[in-house]
Phi, psi and omega in degrees: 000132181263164198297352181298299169309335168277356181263337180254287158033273199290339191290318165322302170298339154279012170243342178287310166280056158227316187246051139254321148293316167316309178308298172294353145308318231247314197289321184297350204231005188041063153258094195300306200282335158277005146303307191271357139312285172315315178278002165304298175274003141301324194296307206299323186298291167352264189328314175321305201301310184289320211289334178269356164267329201307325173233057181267185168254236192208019159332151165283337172328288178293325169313274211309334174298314201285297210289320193305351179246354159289319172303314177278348167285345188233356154333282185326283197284002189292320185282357166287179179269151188293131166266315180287331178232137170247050166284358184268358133345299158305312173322281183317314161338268196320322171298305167304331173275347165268340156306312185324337200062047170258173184244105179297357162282342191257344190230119164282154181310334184262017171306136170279344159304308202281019176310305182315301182310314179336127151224193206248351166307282201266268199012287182304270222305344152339125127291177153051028225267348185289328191236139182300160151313149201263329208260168185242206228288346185279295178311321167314311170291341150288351174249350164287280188314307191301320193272345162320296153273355169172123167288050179215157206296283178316013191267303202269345154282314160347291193293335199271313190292350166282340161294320222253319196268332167306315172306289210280334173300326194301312216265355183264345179265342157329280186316298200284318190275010158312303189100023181234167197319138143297350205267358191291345205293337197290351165300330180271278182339319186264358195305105178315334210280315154324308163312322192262288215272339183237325166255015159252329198237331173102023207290143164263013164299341205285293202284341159317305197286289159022278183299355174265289205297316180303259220306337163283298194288353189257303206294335178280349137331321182068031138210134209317321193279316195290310221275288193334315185273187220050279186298337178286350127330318122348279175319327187259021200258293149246158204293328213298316185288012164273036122348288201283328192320319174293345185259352172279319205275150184241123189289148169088350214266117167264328193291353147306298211269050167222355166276314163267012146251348161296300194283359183299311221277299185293024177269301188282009172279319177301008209215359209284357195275013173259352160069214179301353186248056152337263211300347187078218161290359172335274213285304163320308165321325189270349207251337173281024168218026147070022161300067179221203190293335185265318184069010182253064143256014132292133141341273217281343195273308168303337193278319218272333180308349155290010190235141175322314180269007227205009174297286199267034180286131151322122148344293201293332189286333174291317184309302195305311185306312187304287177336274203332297174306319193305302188293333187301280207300314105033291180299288235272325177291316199293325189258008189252325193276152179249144187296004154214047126294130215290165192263356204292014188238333181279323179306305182297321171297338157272322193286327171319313172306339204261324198275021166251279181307339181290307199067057194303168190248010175250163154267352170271032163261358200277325198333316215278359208253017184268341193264353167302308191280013196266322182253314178236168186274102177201090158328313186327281195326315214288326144011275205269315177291356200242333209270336192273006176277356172260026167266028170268331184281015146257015165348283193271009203234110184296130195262122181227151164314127153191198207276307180301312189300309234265015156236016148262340166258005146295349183224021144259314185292303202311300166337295206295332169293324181304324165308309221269351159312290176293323162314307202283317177261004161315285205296346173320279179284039115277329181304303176315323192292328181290307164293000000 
């Protein structure tokens, strides 16, 4: 790599910790929309940025330049207060009650057993105080272990950036049995989005990816069983990265997916004296996010209902289609793929499908689509991961069909479908050029 370029490289990245202190001014001064400014020109620097590692090289020099300004990008904010989100409240919440020996899938915060626990810190800041916990035991089990050392919002943003070093010590050890530049880590590293979401809000999305990134680094290992507990780690952090499983499976191979459904079921043991209400507040969450019977929190379900002929299209027929498409496309990597072939390119293509069909209405569910470009070439991701910080302007906003939600996630989607087009035949005529 030459030093000019390692030299615009670092410049990117001091410019990138210069407008992450603007940005957390402007969230500290609660000005929403010259935040999303600032991260408009974070997306652009980013890019920039990715576009100069991909085929930089792997000094330790430069490793050390990429983390030392990924640590400075998220210093500041892990000691500020969370501004975009207050689940992490909850995080604490949950830890605390489960020292207590309540069980958090039965008791919502405002349960009169839990009167002891209130304080005048995290409580008022509970959400949902009506309702049990959405997430399930790995995460729990980590909101338990954080507040055991310190019952505090830092303590538990901390706890998401030691997952983030985790993450990134994984994808430079990834990287290297790729045989590809290391300096690529700056697709994670430098992401703004991982900053505002795991040291600025504390998301407990950061050891999902950890547990992702582990489960890519086992299957290319080839092994299989180890690669099934990772994700199912992942799976028990949030539900979602059971996704990832066709692209991970080897055919005809059981030791994934009988490692992961065996650690699903002891993940979920400790918690069985909650009966049927296991999942919490789950299934209610989804339907107050408008995953229900209306469906209109889907995206794409929302879109088509706007075509005449396509008004009374049904949920359940959109759910069944997606599924449909999922398992098609699902089948086709699994009986199409050779059995050490890498998996990052079938991934990155479900799980994209999959978070376009769900469409989630935060920007940390976007987080986890960040460690793909780090391994294949795609303008889509990197898009759709810099573009979904503008659903904070529906924040304050009940997502029901309507104009505002469906043309601000029109001008997140629409790009990322046009991208992911143009990504497909970029690898199309490379395929060709190889044969």
């Amino acid at each position: 790599m030459s030093g000019r370029r390692v030299s615009a490289l670092i410049a990117c990245g001091a410019v990138l910790v210069a407008l992450t202190m603007a940005g957390l001014l402007f969230q500290l001064e609660d000005n929403l929309d010259r935040f999303l400014v600032v991260s408009g020109l974070q997306a652009a620097v980013y890019v920039a940025a990715v576009w100069l590692a991909w085929n930089s090289g792997s000094s330790r020099r430069l490793m050390l330049g990429i983390a030392t300004l990924a640590i400075l990008m998220r210093a500041p904010v892990v000691l500020a207060p969370p501004y975009l989100s207050a689940d992490i409240y909850r995080y604490v919440w949950d830890g605390e009650v489960e020292a207590a020996g309540f069980n958090p899938y039965l008791h919502a915060p405002d349960d009169p057993k839990l009167e002891a626990l209130r304080d005048h810190d995290i409580y008022p800041l509970v959400a949902s105080k009506q309702a049990p916990t959405i997430y399930p035991p790995v995460a729990e089990g980590l909101f338990l272990l954080v507040t055991r050392i310190s019952a505090s919002v830092t303590a538990m943003k901390v706890a998401m950036v030691f997952c983030e070093i985790i993450t990134f010590i994984l994808l430079t050890r990834l990287l290297a049995l790729e045989a590809l530049p290391i300096a690529r880590v700056v697709g994670y590293g430098w992401h703004p989005l991982p900053v505002w979401e795991f040291a600025g809000s504390g998301h407990i999305d950061a050891p999902l990816i950890a547990f992702c990134v582990a489960a890519l680094w086992a299957a290319r290992r080839q092994r299989d069983g180890l690669s099934g507990l990772f994700l199912a780690g992942a799976t028990l952090t949030k539900l979602y990265p059971t996704a990832l499983l066709p692209a991970l499976y080897r055919r005809w191979d059981w030791r994934l997916p009988v490692a992961f459904a065996v650690a699903i079921v002891v993940g979920y043991l400790p918690f069985v004296s909650a009966g049927s209400g296991i999942l919490g507040f789950l299934p209610g969450y989804a339907r107050q996010e408008g995953f229900d019977a209306g469906g209109a929190g889907f995206y794409l379900l929302d879109l088509l209902h706007h075509a005449p002929a396509l008004a009374a299209l049904d949920a359940k027929i959109y759910v069944l289609a997606a599924i449909a498409v999922l398992v098609a496309v699902s089948a086709a990597f699994v009986f199409r793929r050779h059995r050490t072939s890498q998996p990052y390119g079938m991934a990155a293509t479900l799980v994209g499908l999959f978070m376009v069909f769900v469409s989630p209405h935060y920007p940390w569910y976007f987080a986890w689509l960040i460690v793909f470009p780090c391994f294949v070439r795609s303008l889509a991701l990197l898009w759709l991961t810099n573009a979904c910080l503008l659903l904070y302007l529906l924040t304050d906003y009940v997502f029901a069909a309507s104009a505002r939600q469906l043309v601000i996630q029109s001008i997140i989607y629409v790009p990322f479908a046009a991208l992911a087009i143009v990504d497909f035949w970029h690898y199309r005529r490379r395929e060709a050029v190889r044969s």
